[in-house]
Structure formats: structure tokens, C-alpha cells
N, C-alpha and C positions, 0 to 999 in steps of 0.2 A: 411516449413509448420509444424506444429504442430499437434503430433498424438492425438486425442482426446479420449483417453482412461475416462472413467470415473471415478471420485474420488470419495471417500468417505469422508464425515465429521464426526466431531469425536460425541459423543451420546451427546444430549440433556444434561443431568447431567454436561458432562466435560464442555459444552460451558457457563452452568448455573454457574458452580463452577470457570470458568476461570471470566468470567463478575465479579463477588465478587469477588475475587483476585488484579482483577484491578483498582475498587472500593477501596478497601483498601492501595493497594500502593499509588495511586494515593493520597490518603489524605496526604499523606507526602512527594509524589514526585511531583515536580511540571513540569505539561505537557506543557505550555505554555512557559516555559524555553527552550522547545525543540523545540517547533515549529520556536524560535528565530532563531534558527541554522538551520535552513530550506531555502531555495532559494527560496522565495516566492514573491520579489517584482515586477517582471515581469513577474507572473504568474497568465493564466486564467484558466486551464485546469489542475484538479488535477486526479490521479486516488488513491485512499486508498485500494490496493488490500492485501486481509483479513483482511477486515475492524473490522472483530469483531464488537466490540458491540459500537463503533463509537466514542472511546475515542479523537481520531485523526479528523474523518471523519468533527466533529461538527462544532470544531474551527476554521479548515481549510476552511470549507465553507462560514464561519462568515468573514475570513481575506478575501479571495477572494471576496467576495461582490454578489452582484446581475448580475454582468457583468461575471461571472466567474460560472465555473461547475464542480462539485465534482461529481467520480462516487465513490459508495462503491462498494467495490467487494469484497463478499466471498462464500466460498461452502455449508456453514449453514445456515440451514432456517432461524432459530432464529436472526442470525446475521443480514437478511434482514427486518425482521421483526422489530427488535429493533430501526435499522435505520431510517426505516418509520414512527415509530411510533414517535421517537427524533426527527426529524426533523418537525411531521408535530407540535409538542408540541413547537417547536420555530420557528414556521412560515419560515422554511427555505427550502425556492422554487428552489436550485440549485444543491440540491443533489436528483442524479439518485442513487437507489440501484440496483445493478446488480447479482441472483444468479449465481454462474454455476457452473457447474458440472465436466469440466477439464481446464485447465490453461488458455484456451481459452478465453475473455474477449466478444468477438462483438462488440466492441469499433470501429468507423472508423480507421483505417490505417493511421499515424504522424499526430495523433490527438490531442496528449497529451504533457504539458508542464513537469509534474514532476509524478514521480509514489512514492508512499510511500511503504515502505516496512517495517510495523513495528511489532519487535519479530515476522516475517511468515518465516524465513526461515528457523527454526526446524521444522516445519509442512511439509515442503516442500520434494516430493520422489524426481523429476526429476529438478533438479535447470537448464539443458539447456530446454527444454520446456515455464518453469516458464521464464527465459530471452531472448526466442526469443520472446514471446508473449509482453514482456515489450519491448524491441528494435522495434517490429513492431507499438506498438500504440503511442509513443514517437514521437514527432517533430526531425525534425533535430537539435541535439543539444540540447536535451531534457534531465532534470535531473531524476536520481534514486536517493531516500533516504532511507537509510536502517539503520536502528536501528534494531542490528543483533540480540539481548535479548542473550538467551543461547550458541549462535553460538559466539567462538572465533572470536575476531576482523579479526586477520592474516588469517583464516580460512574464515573469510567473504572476504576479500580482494583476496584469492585467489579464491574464487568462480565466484566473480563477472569478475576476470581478465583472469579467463580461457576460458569464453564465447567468446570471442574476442569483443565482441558488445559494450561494455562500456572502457572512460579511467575514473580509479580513481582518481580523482583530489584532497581527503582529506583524511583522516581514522586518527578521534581525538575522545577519549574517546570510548565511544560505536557505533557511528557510522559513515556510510560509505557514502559520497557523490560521485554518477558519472553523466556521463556525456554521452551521446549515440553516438557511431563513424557513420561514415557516411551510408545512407543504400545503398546497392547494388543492 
């Protein structure tokens, strides 16, 4: 179980300044390249936890369809806010945003097909916390994708492999696909 200490998110300004940050890569990186490399075809059930400002969150929802449910999940208001507002501006009825306030989701229990994990684990203080809560909301046999951002590959890789919870099954360019071991 998971202690629920409460987190802080970072000031209004950083989350304002990271959104234009992304904004601006984003015009020369192409996001849709990445969702390719995603395990998406036999998936209904996504979580985007620290969705940020719903770079991910949007398209994901779009691929998944109407049969299919995105939650956002982050600790900034703004980040939910942004969401709700994206989504209700493309009439897209399958994403839940989720605040909270520690690692905790409230997600049912092997609920979830795939959790995204994208540039959040520099943010992150307690990465076993952060991965029992991912291992508890995951299917059996449920995928993590993590696009590590500032976090060395090897360094993501061993993060994810010290949890015991996950096997890595790929780590190519920047990021990390697993896979959830069985629950006990």
C-alpha cells in the first residue's frame, strides 16, 4: 500500500513556461512518430500519468476511439484544467482528468491496459510509490511506456527493474517499454 504523503506541484509560472516549452519542440518534433512505438493496437484503457498539458493525453484518446478511456493524471491544477478544456474543444468524451495530490490514482485495481509515462520521472521523489501504484492499476500483463526525457536510458532501466513489478521488454532510443509481472 501506498503512503499518501502529499505532493506539491511545481508554481503556476513553471507549468505555464513548461506548456510553451512543449509547444515549441513540439513544432519540430513530431509526437505522432512516438505514439507509433506505443503498444496501442489491443488497447482500451490508457492512463497519461502527468499528463501535463495533454500533449499525449489528446491523440491517444483519438487513437483509442469511443470504446476506449483515457485518464489524465497529474498534481497541477492547471494541467487538469487545460485538459478539460482540450478535450471539451474536440468533443472528446473519453478522457477522465484525474487531480491528486499523491502517487495515488483512484483508478479501479487491473484496470488499465497501458500507463504512459512521459519526461515524469525527473519530477518524481519516490519512484517505488510511483510503481506500486502503476503495477496495482495495470491489467495483468499490462504495459508501462516511458519516455524517460532528462532521466538517462540505463538509469530508467534500472529504475524500472529494481521495483521488481515490471519485465523490460525493449529500451530503444529514449524510451522504455514494460510489461507488469504477475500480481500477488
Amino acid at each position: 500500500m501506498t503512503d499518501n504523503k502529499k505532493l506539491k506541484p511545481q508554481t503556476d509560472f513553471a507549468f505555464k513556461l513548461m506548456t510553451w516549452l512543449y509547444r515549441a519542440y513540439d513544432r519540430i518534433h513530431n509526437t505522432k512518430q512516438d505514439l507509433k512505438k506505443i503498444p496501442l493496437e489491443e488497447v482500451t484503457t490508457v492512463v497519461d500519468y502527468g499528463c501535463g498539458p495533454g500533449r499525449y493525453t489528446l491523440p491517444v484518446a483519438k487513437l483509442v476511439g469511443i470504446k476506449g478511456k483515457v485518464f489524465a493524471v497529474d498534481i497541477h491544477p492547471l494541467a487538469i484544467k487545460t485538459i478539460k478544456e482540450k478535450a471539451a474543444q474536440e468533443s472528446l468524451t473519453n478522457i477522465e482528468a484525474i487531480l491528486v495530490d499523491s502517487y495515488d490514482t483512484g483508478i479501479q485495481d487491473s484496470s488499465v491496459d497501458l500507463v504512459l509515462l512521459i519526461d515524469t520521472l525527473p519530477l518524481i521523489k519516490d519512484y517505488n510509490q510511483l510503481f506500486q501504484e502503476i503495477h496495482r492499476i495495470l491489467k495483468q500483463k499490462g504495459y508501462i511506456f516511458i519516455e524517460h526525457g532528462r532521466t538517462k536510458l540505463s538509469r530508467t532501466r534500472e529504475i524500472v527493474e529494481r521495483t521488481g513489478l515490471f519485465y523490460v521488454i525493449e529500451c530503444k532510443g529514449h524510451q522504455v517499454l514494460a510489461v507488469s509481472k504477475a500480481k500477488r
